[in-house]
Gaussian input, Z-matrix of N, CA and C with variables (Angstrom, degrees):
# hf/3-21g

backbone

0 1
 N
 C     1     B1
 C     2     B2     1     A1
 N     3     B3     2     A2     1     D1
 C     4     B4     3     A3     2     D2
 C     5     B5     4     A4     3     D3
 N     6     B6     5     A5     4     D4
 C     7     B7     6     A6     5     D5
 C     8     B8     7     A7     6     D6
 N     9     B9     8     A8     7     D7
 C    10    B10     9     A9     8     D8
 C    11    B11    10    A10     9     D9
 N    12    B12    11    A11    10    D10
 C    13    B13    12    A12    11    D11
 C    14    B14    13    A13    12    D12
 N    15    B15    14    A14    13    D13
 C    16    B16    15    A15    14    D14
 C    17    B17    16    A16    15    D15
 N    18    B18    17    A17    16    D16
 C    19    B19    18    A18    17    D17
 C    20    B20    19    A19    18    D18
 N    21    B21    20    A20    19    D19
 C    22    B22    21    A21    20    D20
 C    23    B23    22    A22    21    D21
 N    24    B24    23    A23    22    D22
 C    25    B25    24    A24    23    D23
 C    26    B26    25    A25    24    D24
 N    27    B27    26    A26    25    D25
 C    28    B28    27    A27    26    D26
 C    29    B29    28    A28    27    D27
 N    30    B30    29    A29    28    D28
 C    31    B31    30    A30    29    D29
 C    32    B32    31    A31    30    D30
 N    33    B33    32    A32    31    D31
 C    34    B34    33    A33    32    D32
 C    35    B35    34    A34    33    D33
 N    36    B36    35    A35    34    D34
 C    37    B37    36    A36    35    D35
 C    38    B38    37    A37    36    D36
 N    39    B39    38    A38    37    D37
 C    40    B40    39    A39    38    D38
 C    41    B41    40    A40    39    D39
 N    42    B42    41    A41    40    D40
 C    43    B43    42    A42    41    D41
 C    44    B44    43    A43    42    D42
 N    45    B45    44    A44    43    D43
 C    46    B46    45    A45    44    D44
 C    47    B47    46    A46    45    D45
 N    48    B48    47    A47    46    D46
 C    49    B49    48    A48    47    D47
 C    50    B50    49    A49    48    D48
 N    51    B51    50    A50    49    D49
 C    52    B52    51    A51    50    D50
 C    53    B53    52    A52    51    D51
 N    54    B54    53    A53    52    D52
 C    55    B55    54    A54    53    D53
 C    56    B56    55    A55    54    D54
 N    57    B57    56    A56    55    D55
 C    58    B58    57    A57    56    D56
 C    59    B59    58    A58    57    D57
 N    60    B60    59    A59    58    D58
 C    61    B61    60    A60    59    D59
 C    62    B62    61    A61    60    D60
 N    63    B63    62    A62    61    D61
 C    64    B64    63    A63    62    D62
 C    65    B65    64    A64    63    D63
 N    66    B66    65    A65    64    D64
 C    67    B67    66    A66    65    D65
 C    68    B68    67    A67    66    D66
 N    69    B69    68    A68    67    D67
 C    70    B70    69    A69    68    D68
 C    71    B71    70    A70    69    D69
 N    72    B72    71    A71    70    D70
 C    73    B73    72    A72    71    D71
 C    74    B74    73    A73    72    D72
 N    75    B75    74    A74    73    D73
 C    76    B76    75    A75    74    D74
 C    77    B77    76    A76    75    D75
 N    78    B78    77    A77    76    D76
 C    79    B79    78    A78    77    D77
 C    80    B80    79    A79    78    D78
 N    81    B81    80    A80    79    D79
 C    82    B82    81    A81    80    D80
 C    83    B83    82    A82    81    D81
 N    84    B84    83    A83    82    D82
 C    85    B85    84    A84    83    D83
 C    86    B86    85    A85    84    D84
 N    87    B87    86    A86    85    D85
 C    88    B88    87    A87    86    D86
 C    89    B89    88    A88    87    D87
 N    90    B90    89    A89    88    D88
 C    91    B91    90    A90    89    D89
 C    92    B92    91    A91    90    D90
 N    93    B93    92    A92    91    D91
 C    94    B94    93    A93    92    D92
 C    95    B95    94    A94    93    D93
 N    96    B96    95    A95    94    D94
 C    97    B97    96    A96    95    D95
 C    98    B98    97    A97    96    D96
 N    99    B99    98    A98    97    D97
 C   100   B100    99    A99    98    D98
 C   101   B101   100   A100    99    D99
 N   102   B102   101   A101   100   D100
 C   103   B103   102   A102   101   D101
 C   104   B104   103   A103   102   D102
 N   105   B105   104   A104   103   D103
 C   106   B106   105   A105   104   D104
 C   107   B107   106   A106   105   D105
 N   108   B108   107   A107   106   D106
 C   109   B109   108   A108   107   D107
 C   110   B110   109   A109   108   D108
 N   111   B111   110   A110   109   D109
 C   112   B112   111   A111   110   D110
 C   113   B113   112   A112   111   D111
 N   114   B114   113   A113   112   D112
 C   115   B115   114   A114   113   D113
 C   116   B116   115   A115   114   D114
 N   117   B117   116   A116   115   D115
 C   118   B118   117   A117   116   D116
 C   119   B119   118   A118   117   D117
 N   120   B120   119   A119   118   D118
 C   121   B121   120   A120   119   D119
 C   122   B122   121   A121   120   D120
 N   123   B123   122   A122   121   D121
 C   124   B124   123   A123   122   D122
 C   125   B125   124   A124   123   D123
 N   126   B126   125   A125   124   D124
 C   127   B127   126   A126   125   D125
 C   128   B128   127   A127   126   D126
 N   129   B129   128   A128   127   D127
 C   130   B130   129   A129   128   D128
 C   131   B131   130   A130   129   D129
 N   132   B132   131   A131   130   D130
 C   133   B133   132   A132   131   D131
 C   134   B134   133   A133   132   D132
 N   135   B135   134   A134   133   D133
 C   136   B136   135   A135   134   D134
 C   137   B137   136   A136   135   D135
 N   138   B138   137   A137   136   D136
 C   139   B139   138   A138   137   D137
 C   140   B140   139   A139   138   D138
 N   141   B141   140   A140   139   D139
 C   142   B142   141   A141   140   D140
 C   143   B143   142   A142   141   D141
 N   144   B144   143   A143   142   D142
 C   145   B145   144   A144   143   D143
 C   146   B146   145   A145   144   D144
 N   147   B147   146   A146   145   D145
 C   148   B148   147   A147   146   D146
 C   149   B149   148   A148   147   D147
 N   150   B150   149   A149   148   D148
 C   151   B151   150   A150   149   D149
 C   152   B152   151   A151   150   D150
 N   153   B153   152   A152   151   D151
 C   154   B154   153   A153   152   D152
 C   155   B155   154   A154   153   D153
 N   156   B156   155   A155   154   D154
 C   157   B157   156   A156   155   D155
 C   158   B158   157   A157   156   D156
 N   159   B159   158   A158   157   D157
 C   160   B160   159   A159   158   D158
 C   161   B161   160   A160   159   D159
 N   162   B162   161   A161   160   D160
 C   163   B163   162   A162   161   D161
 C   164   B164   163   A163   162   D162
 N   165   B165   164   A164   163   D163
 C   166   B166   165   A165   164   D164
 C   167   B167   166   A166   165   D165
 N   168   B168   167   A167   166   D166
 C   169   B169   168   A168   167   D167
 C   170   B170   169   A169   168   D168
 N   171   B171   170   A170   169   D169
 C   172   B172   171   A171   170   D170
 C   173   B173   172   A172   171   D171
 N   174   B174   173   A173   172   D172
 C   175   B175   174   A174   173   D173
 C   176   B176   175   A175   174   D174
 N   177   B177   176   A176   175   D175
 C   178   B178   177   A177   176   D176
 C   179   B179   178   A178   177   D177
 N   180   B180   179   A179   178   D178
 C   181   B181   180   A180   179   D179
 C   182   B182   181   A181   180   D180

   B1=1.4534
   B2=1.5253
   B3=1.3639
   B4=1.7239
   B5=1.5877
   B6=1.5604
   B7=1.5615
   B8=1.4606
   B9=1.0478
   B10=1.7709
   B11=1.9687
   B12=1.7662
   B13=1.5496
   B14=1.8346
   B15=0.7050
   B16=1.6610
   B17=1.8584
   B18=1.2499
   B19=1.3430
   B20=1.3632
   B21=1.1674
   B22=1.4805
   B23=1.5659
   B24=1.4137
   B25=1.6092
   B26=1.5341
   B27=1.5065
   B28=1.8992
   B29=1.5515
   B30=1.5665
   B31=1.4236
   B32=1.4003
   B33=1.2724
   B34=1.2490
   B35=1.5409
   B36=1.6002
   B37=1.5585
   B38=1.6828
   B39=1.0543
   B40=1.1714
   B41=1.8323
   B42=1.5506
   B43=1.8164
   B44=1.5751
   B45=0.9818
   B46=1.5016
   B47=1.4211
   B48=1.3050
   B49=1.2549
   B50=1.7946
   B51=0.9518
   B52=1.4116
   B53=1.4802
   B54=1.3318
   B55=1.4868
   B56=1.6442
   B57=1.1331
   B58=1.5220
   B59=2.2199
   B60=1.1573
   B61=1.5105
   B62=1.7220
   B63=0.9008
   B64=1.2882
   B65=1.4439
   B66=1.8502
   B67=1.1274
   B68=1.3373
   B69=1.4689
   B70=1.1213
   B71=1.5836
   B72=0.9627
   B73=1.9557
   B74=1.4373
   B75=1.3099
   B76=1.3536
   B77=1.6393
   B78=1.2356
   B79=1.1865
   B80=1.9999
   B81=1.5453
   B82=1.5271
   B83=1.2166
   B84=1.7334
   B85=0.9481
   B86=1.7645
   B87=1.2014
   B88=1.3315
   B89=1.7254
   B90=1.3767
   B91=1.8956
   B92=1.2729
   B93=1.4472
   B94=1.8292
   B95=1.6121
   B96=1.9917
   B97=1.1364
   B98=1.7678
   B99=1.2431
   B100=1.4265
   B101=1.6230
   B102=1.1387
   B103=1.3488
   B104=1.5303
   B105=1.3694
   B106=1.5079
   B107=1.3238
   B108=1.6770
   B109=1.6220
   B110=1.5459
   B111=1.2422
   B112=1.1777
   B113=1.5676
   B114=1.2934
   B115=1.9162
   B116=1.6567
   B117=1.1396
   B118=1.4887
   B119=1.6667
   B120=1.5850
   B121=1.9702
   B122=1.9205
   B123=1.0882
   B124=1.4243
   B125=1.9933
   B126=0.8168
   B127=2.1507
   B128=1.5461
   B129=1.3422
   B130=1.6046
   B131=1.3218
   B132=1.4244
   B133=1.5172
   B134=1.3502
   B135=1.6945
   B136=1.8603
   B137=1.0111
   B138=1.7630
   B139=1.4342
   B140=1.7498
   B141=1.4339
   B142=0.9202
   B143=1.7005
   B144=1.3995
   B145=1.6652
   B146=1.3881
   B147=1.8229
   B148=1.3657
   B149=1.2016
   B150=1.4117
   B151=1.3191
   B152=1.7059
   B153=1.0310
   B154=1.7336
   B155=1.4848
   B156=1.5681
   B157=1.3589
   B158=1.3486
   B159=1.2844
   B160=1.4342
   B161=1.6570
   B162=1.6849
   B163=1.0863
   B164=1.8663
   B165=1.5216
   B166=1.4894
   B167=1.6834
   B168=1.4219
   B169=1.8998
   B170=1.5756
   B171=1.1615
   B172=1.3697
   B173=1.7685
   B174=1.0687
   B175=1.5648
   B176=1.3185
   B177=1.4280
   B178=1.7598
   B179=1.5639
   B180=1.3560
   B181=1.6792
   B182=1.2733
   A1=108.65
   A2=113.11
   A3=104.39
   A4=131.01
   A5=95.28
   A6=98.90
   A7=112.86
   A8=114.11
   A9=120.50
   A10=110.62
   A11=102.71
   A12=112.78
   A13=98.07
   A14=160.45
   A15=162.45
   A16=84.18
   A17=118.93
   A18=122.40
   A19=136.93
   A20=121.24
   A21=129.77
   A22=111.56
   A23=108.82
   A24=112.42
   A25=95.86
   A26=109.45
   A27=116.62
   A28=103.27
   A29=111.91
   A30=118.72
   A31=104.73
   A32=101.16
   A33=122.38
   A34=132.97
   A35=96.68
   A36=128.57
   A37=94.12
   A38=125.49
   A39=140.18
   A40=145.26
   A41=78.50
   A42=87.02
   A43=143.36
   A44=88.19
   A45=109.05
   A46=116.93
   A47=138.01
   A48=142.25
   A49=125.59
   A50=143.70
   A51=125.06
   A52=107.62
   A53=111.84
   A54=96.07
   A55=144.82
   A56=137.76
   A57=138.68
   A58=80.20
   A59=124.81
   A60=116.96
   A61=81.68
   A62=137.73
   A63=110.48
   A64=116.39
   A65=144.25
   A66=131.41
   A67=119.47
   A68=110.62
   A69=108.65
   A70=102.90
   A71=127.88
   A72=154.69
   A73=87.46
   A74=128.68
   A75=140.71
   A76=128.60
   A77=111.55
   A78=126.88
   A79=110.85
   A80=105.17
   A81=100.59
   A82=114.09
   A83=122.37
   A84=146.73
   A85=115.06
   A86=104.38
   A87=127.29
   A88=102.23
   A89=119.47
   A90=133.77
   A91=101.36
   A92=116.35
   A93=124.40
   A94=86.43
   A95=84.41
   A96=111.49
   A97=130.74
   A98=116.16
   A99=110.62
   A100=126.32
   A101=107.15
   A102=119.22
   A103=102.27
   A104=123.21
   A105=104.30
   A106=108.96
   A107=108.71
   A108=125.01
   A109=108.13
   A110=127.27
   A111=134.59
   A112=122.92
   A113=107.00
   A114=106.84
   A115=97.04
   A116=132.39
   A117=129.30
   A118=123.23
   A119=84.67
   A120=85.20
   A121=90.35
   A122=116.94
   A123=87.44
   A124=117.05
   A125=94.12
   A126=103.11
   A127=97.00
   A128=131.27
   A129=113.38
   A130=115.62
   A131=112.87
   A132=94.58
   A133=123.04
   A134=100.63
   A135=102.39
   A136=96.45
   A137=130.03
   A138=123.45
   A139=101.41
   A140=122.06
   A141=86.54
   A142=110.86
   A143=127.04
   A144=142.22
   A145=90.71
   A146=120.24
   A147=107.81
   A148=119.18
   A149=150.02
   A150=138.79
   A151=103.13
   A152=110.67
   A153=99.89
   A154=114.03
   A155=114.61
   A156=123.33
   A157=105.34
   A158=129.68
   A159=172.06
   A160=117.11
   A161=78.72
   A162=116.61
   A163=140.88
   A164=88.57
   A165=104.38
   A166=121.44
   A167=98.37
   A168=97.19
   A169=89.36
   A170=122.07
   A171=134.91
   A172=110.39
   A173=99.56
   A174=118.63
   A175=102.46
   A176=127.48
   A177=132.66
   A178=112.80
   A179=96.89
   A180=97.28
   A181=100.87
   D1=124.46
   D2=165.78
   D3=-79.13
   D4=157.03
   D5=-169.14
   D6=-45.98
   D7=-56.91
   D8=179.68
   D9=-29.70
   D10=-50.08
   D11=-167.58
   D12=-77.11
   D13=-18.90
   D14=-71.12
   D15=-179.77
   D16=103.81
   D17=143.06
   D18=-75.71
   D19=125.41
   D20=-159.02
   D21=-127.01
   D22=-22.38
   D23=-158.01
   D24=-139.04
   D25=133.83
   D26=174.82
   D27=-112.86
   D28=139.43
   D29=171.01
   D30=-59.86
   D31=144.75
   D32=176.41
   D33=-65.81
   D34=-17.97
   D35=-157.08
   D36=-109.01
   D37=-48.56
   D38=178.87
   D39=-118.24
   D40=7.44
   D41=-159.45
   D42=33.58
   D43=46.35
   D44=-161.54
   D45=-95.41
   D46=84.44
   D47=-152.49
   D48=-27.92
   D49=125.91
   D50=-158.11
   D51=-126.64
   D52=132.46
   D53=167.46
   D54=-120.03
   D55=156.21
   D56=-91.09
   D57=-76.60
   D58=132.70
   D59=154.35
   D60=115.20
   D61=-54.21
   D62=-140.11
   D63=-72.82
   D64=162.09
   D65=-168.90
   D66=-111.20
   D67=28.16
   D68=-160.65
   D69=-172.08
   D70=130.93
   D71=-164.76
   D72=-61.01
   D73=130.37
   D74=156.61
   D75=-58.79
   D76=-30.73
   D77=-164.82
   D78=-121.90
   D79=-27.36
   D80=173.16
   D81=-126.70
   D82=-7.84
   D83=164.37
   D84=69.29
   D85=38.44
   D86=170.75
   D87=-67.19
   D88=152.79
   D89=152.59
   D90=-57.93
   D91=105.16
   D92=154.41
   D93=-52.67
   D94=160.16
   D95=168.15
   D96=-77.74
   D97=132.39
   D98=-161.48
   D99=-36.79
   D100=-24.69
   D101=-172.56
   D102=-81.75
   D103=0.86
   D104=167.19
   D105=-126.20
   D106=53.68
   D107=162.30
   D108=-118.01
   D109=144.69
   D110=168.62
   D111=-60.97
   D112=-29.67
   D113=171.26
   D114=-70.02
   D115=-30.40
   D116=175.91
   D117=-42.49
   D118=-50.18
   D119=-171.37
   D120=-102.19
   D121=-34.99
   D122=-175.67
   D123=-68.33
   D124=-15.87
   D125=163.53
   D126=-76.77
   D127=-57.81
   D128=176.97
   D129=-49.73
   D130=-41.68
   D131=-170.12
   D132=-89.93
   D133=-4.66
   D134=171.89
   D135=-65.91
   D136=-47.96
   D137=-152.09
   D138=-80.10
   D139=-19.72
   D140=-169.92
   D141=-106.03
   D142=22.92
   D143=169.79
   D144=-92.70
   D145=-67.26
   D146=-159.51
   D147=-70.25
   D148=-8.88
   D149=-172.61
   D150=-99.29
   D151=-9.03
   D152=166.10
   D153=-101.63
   D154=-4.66
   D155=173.65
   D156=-83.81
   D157=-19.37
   D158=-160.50
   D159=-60.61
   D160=-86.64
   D161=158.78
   D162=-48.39
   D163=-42.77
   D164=169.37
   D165=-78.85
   D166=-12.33
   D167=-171.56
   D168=-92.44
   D169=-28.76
   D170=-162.85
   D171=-75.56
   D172=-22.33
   D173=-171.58
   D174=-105.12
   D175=-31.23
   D176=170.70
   D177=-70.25
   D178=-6.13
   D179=-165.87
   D180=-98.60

């Protein structure tokens, strides 16, 4: 099954099963919470590889 089809996250407003990306409640049509958009974790995980990659050129110098 792909990530997109695969519910992981319930509105808050409605509990209403949500699935992974979308910005908006299926059923009451409320703003999901940021963390179940894809620009969310791919910015966590730049920030969190590049600033110790970062860190280390910064410290070689």
């Amino acid at each position: 099954m792909r990530l997109d089809q695969q519910r992981y996250f319930h509105c808050k407003h409605c509990s209403h099963k949500l699935r992974f990306g979308r910005r908006e409640c299926g059923a009451c049509y409320q703003h999901t919470p940021v963390y179940n958009r894809f620009i969310f974790w791919l910015v966590l995980v730049l920030l969190l590889t590049v600033s110790p990659l970062a860190s280390l050129v910064v410290a070689a110098v």
